[in-house]
C-alpha positions as CSV (number, residue, x, y, z in Angstrom):
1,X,0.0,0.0,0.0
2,X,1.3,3.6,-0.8
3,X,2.4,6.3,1.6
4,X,-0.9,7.8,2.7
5,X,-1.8,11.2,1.7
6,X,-4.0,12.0,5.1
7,X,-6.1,14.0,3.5
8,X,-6.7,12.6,0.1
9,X,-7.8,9.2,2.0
10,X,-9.9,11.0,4.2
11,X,-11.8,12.9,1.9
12,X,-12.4,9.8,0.0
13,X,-13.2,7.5,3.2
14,X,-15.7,10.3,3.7
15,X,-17.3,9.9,0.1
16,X,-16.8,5.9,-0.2
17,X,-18.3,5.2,3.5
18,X,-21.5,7.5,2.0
19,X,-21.9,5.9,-0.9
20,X,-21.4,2.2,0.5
21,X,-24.2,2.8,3.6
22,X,-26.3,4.2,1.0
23,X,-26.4,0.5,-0.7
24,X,-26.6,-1.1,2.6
25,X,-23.1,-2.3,2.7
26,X,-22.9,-2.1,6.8
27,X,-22.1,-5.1,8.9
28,X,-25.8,-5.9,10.1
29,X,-27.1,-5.9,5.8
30,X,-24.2,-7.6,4.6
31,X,-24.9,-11.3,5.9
32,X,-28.3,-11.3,4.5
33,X,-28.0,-9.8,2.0
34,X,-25.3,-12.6,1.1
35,X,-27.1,-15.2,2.5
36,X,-24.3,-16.3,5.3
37,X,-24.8,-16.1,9.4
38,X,-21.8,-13.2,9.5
39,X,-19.5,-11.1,8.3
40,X,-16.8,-13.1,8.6
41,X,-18.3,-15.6,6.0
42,X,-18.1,-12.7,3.4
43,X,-14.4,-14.2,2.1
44,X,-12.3,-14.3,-1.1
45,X,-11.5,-18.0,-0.5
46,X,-15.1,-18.8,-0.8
47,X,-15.9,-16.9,-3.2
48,X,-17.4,-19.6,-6.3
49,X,-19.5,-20.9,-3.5
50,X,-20.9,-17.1,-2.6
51,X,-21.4,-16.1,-5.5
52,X,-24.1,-18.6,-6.5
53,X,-25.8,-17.0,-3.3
54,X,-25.5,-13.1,-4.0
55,X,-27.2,-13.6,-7.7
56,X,-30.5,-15.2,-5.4
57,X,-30.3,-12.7,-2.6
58,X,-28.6,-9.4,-3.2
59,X,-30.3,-6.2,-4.9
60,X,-27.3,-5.6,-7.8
61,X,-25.6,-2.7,-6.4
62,X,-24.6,-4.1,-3.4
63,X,-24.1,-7.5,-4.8
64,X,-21.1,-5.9,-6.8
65,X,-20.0,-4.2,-4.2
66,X,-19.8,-7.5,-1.8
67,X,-18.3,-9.4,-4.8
68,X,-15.4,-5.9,-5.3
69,X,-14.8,-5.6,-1.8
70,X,-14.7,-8.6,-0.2
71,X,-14.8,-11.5,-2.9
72,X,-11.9,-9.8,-4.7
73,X,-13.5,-10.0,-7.7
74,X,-13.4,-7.4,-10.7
75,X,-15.6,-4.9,-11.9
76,X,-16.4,-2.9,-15.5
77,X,-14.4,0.6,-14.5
78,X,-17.5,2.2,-16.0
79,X,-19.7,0.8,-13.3
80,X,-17.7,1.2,-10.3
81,X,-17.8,5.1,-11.4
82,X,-21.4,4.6,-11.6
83,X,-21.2,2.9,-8.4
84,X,-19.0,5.2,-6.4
85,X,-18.2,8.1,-8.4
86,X,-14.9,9.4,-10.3
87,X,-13.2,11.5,-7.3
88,X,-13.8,8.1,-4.7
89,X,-12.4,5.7,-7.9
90,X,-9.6,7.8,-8.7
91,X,-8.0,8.7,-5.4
92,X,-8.6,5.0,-4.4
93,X,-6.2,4.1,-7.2
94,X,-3.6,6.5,-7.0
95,X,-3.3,5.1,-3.1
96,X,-2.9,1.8,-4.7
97,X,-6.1,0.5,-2.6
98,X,-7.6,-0.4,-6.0
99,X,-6.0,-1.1,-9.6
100,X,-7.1,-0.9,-13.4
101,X,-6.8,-3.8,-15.6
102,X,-6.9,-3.8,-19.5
103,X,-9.3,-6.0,-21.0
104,X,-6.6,-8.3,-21.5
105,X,-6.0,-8.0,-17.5
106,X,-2.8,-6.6,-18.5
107,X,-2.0,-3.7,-15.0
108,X,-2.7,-0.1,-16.2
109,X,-0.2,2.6,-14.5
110,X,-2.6,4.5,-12.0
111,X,-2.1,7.9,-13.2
112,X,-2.6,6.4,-16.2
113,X,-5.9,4.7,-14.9
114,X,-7.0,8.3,-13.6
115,X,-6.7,9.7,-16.8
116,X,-9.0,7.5,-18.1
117,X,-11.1,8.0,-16.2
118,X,-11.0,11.8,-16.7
119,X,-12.1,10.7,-20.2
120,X,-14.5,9.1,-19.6
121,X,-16.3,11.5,-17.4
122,X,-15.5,14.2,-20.1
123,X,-16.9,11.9,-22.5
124,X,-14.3,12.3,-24.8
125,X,-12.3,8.7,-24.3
126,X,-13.8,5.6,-25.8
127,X,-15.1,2.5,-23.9
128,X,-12.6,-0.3,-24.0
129,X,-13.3,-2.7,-21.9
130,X,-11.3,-1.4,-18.6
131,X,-11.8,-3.4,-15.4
132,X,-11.4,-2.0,-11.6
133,X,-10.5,-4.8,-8.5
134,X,-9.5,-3.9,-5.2
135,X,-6.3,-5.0,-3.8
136,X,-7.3,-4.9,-0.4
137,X,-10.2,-6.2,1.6
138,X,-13.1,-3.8,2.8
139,X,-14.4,-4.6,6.5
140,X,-17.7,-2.2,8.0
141,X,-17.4,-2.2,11.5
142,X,-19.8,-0.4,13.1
143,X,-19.8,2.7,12.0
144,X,-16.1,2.3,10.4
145,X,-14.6,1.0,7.4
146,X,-11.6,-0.9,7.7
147,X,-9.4,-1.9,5.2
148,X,-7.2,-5.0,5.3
149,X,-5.9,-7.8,3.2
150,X,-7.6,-10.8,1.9
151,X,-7.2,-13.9,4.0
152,X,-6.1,-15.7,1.1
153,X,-3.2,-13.4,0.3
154,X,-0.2,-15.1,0.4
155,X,2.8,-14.4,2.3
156,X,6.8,-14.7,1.5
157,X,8.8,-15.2,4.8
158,X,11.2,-11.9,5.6
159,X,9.9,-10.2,2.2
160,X,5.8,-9.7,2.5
161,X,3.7,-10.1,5.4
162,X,0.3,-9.7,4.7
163,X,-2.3,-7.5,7.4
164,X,-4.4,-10.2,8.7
165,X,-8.1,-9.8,7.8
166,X,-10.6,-9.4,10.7
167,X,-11.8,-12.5,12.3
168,X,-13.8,-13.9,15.2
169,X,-11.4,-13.2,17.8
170,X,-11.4,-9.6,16.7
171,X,-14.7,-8.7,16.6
172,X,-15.3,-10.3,20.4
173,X,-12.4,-7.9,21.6
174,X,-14.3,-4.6,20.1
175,X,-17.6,-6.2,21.4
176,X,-16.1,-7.0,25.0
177,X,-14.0,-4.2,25.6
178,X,-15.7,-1.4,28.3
179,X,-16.2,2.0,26.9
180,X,-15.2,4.3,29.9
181,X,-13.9,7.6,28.2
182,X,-9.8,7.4,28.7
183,X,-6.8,9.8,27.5
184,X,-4.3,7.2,25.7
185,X,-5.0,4.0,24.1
186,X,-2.2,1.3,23.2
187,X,-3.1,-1.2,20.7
188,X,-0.8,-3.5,20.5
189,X,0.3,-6.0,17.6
190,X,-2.0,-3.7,15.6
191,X,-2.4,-5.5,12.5
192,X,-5.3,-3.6,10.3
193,X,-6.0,-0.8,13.7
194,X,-9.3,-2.0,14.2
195,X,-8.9,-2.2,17.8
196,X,-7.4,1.2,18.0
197,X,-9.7,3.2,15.8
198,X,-12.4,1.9,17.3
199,X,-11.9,3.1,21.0
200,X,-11.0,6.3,19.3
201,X,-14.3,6.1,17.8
202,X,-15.9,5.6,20.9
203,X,-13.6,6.4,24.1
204,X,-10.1,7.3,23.9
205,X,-9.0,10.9,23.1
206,X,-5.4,9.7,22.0
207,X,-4.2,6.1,20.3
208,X,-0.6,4.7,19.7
209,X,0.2,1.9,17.0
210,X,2.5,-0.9,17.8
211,X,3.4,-3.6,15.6
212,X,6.8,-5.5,13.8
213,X,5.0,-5.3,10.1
214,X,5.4,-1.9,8.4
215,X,2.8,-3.1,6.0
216,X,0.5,-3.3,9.2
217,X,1.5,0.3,10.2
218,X,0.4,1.5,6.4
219,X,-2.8,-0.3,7.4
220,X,-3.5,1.7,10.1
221,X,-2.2,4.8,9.1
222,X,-4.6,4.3,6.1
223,X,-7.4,3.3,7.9
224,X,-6.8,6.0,10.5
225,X,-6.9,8.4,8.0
226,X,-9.8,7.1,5.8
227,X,-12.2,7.1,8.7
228,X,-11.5,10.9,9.4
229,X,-9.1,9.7,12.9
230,X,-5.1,10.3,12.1
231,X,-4.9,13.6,13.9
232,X,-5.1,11.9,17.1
233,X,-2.6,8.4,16.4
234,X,0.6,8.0,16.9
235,X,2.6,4.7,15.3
236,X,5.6,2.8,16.5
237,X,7.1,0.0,14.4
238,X,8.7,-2.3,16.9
239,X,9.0,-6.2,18.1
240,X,6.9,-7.0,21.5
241,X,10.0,-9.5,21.3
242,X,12.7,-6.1,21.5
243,X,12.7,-3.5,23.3
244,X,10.3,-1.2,22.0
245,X,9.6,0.2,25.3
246,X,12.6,3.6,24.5
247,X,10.0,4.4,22.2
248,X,7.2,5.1,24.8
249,X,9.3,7.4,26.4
250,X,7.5,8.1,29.9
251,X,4.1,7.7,28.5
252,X,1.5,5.4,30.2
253,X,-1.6,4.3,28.9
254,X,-5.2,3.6,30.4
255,X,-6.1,0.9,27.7
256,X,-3.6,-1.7,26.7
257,X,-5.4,-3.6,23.8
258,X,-3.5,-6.8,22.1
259,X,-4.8,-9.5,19.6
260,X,-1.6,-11.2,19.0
261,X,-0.6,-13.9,16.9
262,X,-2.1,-17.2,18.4
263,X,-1.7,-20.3,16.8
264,X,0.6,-23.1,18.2
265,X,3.2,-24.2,15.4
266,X,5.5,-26.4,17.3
267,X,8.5,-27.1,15.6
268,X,7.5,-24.7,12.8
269,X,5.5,-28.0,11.2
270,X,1.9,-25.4,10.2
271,X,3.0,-23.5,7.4
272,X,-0.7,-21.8,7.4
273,X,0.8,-20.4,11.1
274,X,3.6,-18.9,9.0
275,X,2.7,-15.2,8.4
276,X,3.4,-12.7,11.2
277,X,0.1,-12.5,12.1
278,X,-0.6,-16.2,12.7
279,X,2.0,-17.9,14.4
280,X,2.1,-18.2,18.6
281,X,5.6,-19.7,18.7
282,X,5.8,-23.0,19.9
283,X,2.4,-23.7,21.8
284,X,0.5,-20.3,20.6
285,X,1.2,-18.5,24.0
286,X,4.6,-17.1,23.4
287,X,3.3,-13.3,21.6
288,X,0.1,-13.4,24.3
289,X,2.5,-13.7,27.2
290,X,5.1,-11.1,26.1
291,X,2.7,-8.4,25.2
292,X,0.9,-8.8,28.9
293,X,4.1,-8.7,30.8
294,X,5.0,-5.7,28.3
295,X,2.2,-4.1,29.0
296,X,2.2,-4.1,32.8
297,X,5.0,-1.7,32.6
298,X,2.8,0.2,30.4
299,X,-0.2,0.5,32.2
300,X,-1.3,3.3,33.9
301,X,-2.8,2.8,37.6
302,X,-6.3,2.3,37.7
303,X,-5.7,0.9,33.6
304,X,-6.5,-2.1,32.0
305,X,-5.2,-4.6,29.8
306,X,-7.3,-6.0,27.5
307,X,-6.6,-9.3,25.2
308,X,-7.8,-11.9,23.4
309,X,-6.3,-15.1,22.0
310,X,-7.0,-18.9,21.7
311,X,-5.0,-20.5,24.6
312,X,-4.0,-24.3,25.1
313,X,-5.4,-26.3,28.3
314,X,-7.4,-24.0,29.3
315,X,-8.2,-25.2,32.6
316,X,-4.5,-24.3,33.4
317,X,-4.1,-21.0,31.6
318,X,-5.2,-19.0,35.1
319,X,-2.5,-20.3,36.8
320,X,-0.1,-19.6,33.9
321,X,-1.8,-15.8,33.3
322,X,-0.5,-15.6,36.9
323,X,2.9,-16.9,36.6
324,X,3.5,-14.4,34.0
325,X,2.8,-11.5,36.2
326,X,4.8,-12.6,38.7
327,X,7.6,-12.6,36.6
328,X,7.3,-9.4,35.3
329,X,7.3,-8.3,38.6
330,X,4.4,-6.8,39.3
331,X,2.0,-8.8,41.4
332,X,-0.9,-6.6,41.6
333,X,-4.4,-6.1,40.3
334,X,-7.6,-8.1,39.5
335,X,-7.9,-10.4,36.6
336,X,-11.0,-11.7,34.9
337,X,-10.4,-14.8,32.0
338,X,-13.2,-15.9,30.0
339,X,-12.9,-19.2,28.1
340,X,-15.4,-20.3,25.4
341,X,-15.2,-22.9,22.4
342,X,-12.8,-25.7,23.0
343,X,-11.3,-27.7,20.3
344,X,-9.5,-30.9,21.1
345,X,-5.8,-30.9,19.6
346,X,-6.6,-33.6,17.2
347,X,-9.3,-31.5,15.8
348,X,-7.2,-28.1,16.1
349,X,-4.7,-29.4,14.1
350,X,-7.0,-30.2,11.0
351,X,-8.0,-26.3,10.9
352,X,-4.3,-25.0,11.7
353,X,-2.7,-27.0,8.6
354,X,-5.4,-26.0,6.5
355,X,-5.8,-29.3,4.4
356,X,-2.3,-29.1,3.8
357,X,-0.4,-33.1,3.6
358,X,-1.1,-36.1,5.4
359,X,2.5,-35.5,6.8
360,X,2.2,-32.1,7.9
361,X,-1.2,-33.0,9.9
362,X,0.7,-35.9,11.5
363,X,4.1,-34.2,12.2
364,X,1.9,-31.1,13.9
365,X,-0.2,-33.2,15.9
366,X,2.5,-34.9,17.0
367,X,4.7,-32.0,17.9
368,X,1.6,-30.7,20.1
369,X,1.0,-34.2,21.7
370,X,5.1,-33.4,22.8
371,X,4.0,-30.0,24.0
372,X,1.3,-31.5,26.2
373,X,-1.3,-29.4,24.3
374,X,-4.8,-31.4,24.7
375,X,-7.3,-28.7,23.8
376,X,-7.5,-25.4,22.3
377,X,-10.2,-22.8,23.8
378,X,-11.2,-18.8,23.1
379,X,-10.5,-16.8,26.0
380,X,-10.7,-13.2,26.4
381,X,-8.2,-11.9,28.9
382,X,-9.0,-8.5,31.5
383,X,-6.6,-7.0,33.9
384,X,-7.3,-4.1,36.0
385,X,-3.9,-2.3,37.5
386,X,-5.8,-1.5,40.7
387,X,-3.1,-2.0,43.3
388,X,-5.4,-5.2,45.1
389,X,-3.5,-8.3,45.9
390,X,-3.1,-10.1,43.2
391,X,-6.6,-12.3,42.1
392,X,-8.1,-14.3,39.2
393,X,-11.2,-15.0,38.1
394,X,-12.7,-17.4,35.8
395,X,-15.8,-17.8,34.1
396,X,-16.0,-20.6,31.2
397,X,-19.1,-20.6,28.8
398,X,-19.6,-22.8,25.8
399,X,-19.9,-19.7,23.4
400,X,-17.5,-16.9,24.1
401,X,-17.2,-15.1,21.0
402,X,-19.8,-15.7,18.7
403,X,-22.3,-14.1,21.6
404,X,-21.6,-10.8,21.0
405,X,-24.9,-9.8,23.2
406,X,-23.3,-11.1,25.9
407,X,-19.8,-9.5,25.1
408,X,-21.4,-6.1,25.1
409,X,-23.6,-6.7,27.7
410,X,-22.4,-9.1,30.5
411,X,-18.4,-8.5,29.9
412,X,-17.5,-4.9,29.0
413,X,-20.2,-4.1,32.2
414,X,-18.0,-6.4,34.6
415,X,-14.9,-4.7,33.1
416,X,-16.4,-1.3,33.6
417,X,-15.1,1.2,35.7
């Protein structure tokens, strides 16, 4: 993604986000309208299958703006103008978030795209059969638009590391987080933003950025910017591995937010746990408990730290949230787990390898069996720096974050000032 031009993607986030919510492309339309139980169904690695579905259900705007944005499919340049108008289509391309194809799919130069399109709506250049795909994936949340890449994008070990799409676990960590108006927000291992923007949307005055992938921090900067919200972020490229705690300076924070990477790859045996944005370390855990004992010493008093992960053996991962705050050395506060879904390893490891080999699903179960890794659960993590002894709470439900009634409800009021 190009360097953002803060003020060209804003004025155009403020046009495209018009335009889409005028079709009814908003989280609550876009699962019937498509025929799915979520969102999150809306992806470009099903797309054949959806498709079939959006030519029975959806009215045909929206339909080829589900099958643009989300199914990564292409679409006559002529009708996205229609769709979205020249100014949104053109600044869009020149910030590389879409691209121009020849009708022989051959990649027209954006400036040169622009300029046909400046033809066309001075009717002067001649139809000839241009095409317009987007090379990133569109996401409404609430009353956001967030841009990230396809989950099917593919990913090239210390050259491209693609922004992970949003998923279940992100969507119950903007659902269960409380909304108590704070200064300074922390999202850590930021990937798209999402977290971030969204308590600036709604609570925080100020957000900071944190995460290894510069292609994450375009993300955000992009998003920040398209949804009218870069005057008040600040971004730090940096490792929760390193010591990106010089860049902080003195700075505390009221709200530590983290989705980091999750998935056990023991052995390095998953290559779908091979992007940045997937891969736990050994048994998932090593990026979850990092970024908590990272954030302690970035927590404000009277702040919280907010995360969510999948987490192996649950039943022990209390004890083991406590261990790690004991050995950061700071022993205090009150925390509240939730675990929900639990998969058994030999079920985990069908989704982790992706229908990859018959070897690679035996060498990874395997490698978890040595780990001691059983099961697999949600769990959404909450502590509160409030200077108390040092306490843990647990509450287990068989749904965790597909409830999102009770997230909003029942969990961000507990975790409420």
């Amino acid at each position: 993604m190009k360097r953002v031009c803060a003020h060209h993607a804003s004025e155009a986030g403020k046009l495209l986000k018009e335009r889409l919510e005028h079709y009814g492309y908003t989280a609550a339309n876009l699962p019937q309208a498509a025929g799915v139980p979520s969102v999150l169904h809306l992806v470009s690695n099903r797309a054949d299958a959806l498709e079939a579905t959006l030519k029975e259900k959806a009215d045909m705007p929206l339909k080829e703006l589900i099958r643009l944005f989300l199914l990564r499919r292409v679409l006559p340049l002529e009708q996205s103008i229609e769709l979205l108008g020249a100014v949104v289509i053109s600044t869009l391309l020149r910030l590389r978030a879409l691209c121009c194809l020849e009708s022989d799919f051959h990649l027209v130069n954006p400036e040169d795209a622009v300029k046909v399109i400046e033809e066309l709506e001075g009717k002067t250049g001649e139809k000839r059969g241009f095409k317009i795909f987007s090379a990133v994936a569109w996401w409404p949340v609430e009353d956001l638009l967030i841009a990230t890449d396809y989950g099917d994008t593919q990913h090239a070990a210390g050259e491209f590391e693609p922004v992970m799409y949003l998923s279940l676990d992100s969507y119950a960590l903007i659902s269960a987080c409380p909304r108590d108006a704070v200064e300074n927000v922390l999202d850590m291992c930021c990937g798209s933003g999402v977290q971030g923007l969204v308590a600036l949307r709604h609570y925080a005055r100020q957000a900071t950025f944190l995460d290894v992938n510069p292609r994450a921090l375009a993300f955000s900067r992009f998003n920040a910017a398209l949804n009218g919200l870069h005057e008040r972020c600040s971004f730090v490229e940096g490792s929760v591995h390193e010591d990106f705690l010089r860049h902080m300076g003195a700075k505390k924070f009221e709200v530590i937010l983290a989705n980091p990477p999750f998935v056990p790859n023991p052995d390095g045996t998953a290559s779908a746990a091979g992007p940045l944005y997937s891969g736990g370390g050994h048994d998932g855990e090593e990026v979850h408990k990092i970024s908590l004992q990272k954030g302690l010493t970035l927590l404000a008093a009277g702040g919280r730290f907010c995360s969510v992960a999948e987490v192996p053996n649950p039943e022990s991962f209390p004890e083991r949230v406590k261990e790690w705050v004991y050995q950061a050395g700071q022993p205090t506060g009150s925390i509240q787990i939730f675990t929900g879904k639990t998969i058994a390893a030999e079920e985990y490891w069908k989704a982790a390898t992706q229908e990859r080999s018959a070897l690679e699903w035996n060498r990874y179960l395997s490698g978890l069996r040595r780990l001691g890794v059983s099961r697999v659960a949600e769990a959404l993590v909450f502590l509160l720096q409030d200077g108390s002894p040092l306490s843990v709470d647990v509450i287990t439900r068989s749904a965790l974050w597909q409830d999102s009634e009770y997230l909003q409800t029942h969990v961000a009021h507990c975790m409420a000032s």
